[in-house]
N, C-alpha and C positions, 0 to 999 in steps of 0.2 A: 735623412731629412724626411718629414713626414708634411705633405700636402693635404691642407683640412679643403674638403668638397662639401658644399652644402647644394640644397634648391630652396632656392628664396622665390619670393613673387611682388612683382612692381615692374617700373616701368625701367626698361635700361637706361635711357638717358637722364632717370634720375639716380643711378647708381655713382657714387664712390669708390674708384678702383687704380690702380697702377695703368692699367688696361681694360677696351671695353671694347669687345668685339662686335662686329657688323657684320648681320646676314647679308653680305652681298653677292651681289652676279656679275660676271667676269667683267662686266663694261666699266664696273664701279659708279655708276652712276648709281645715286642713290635715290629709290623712289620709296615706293608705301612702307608699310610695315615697320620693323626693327630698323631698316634705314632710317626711312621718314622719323620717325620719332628722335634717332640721333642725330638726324639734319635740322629738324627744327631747334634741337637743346646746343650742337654744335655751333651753328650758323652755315651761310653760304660759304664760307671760305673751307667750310669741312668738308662740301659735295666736291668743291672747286679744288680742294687737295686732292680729295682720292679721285678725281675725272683727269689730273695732272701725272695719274701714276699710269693712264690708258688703261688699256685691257690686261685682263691675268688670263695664267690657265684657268682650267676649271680646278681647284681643290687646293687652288694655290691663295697667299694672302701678298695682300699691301697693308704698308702702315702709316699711315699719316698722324699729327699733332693732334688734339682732341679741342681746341680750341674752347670753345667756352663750356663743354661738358667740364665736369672733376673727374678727369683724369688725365692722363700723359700722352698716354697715343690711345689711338683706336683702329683695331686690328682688325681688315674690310679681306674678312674669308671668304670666297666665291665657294658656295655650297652648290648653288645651280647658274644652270649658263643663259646669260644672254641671249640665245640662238635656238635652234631648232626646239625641241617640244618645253622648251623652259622649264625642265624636269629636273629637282636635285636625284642621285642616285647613291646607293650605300656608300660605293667609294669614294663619290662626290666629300658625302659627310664625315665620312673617317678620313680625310686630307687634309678637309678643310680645319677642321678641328684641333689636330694633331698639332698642322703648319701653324695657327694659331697659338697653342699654349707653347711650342717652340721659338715664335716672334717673339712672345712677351718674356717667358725664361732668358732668350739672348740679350734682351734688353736689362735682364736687372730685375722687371718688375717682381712684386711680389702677389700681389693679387689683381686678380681677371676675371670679369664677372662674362659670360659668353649666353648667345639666346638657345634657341633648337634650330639651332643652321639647318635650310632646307625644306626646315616644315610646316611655313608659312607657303606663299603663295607658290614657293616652289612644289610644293605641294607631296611633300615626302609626308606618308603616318607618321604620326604625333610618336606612336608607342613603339614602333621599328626603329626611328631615330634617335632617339632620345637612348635606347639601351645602346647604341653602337656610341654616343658620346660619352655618354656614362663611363663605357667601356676602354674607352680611349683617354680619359680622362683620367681614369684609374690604371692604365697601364703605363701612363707616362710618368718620366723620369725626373724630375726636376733641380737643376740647380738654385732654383733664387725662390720661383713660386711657392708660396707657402697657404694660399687661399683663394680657390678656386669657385666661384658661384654661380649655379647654371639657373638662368632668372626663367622665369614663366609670366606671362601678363595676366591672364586668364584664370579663373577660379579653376575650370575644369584643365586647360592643360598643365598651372601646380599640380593639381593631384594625379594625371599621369606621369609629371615627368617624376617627382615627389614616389610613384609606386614603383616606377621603373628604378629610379634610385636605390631604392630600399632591394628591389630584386637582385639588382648588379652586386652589391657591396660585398 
């Protein structure tokens, strides 16, 4: 089976997808960023889902209903933690990732559109992150996934994740 990867750019909660992953932090609470944007397209009942799943490890995911986004679930990967220096870490990203496209494959979905877990305010580089997704993306195995979309918001981080893409492949 062949898994088509692209990097698109827009906003994820306006994305169309089986699945639609959430940069979050172990608390699940969803505040700024890639959160915030899928709490505002989700609704409260979307924060109010994944604050009912508690705390995760770090690099681990929960899954909640996607509520009014278009999609099925949305898959709240804790890239960086709630706690001490609020630092996502390489590992962080490669778990959180992996556990990610593993959630949405078990479920069936076919396509997952995923942010750059970690390197927003957790504040992992843009271009260190982004190859170990990349990375992990491409080395996973897929029974159901068949299109995978690593979305960018920004002009400038498209065309890093967009160069780093084009490095990995």
């Amino acid at each position: 089976m062949t898994m088509e990867f692209t990097v698109i750019q827009g906003d994820i909660a306006a994305q169309s997808a089986d699945a639609l992953v959430n940069a979050a932090g172990t608390s699940l609470r969803m505040g700024s960023g890639v959160a915030g944007a899928l709490r505002r397209g989700g609704g409260d009942e979307l924060n109010d889902a994944a604050m009912a799943k508690g705390s995760i490890d770090l690099g681990d995911v929960a899954v909640t209903d996607a509520f009014d986004l278009d999609a099925d679930y949305v898959i709240h990967a804790a890239a960086m933690p709630h706690y001490g220096d609020g630092q996502a870490t390489a590992e962080s990203i490669r778990d959180a990732t992996e556990n990610a496209l593993r959630a949405a494959d078990e479920r069936g979905c076919e396509s997952l559109v995923l942010p750059a877990l970690g390197c927003g305010v957790a504040g992992f580089d843009l271009e260190d992150g982004a190859r170990i997704i990349c990375e992990t993306i491409r080395a996973f195995e897929p029974t159901t996934l068949r299109d995978v979309r690593f979305v960018a918001y920004a002009d400038d981080e498209y065309e890093t994740i967009s160069r780093v893409a084009e490095e990995t492949s």
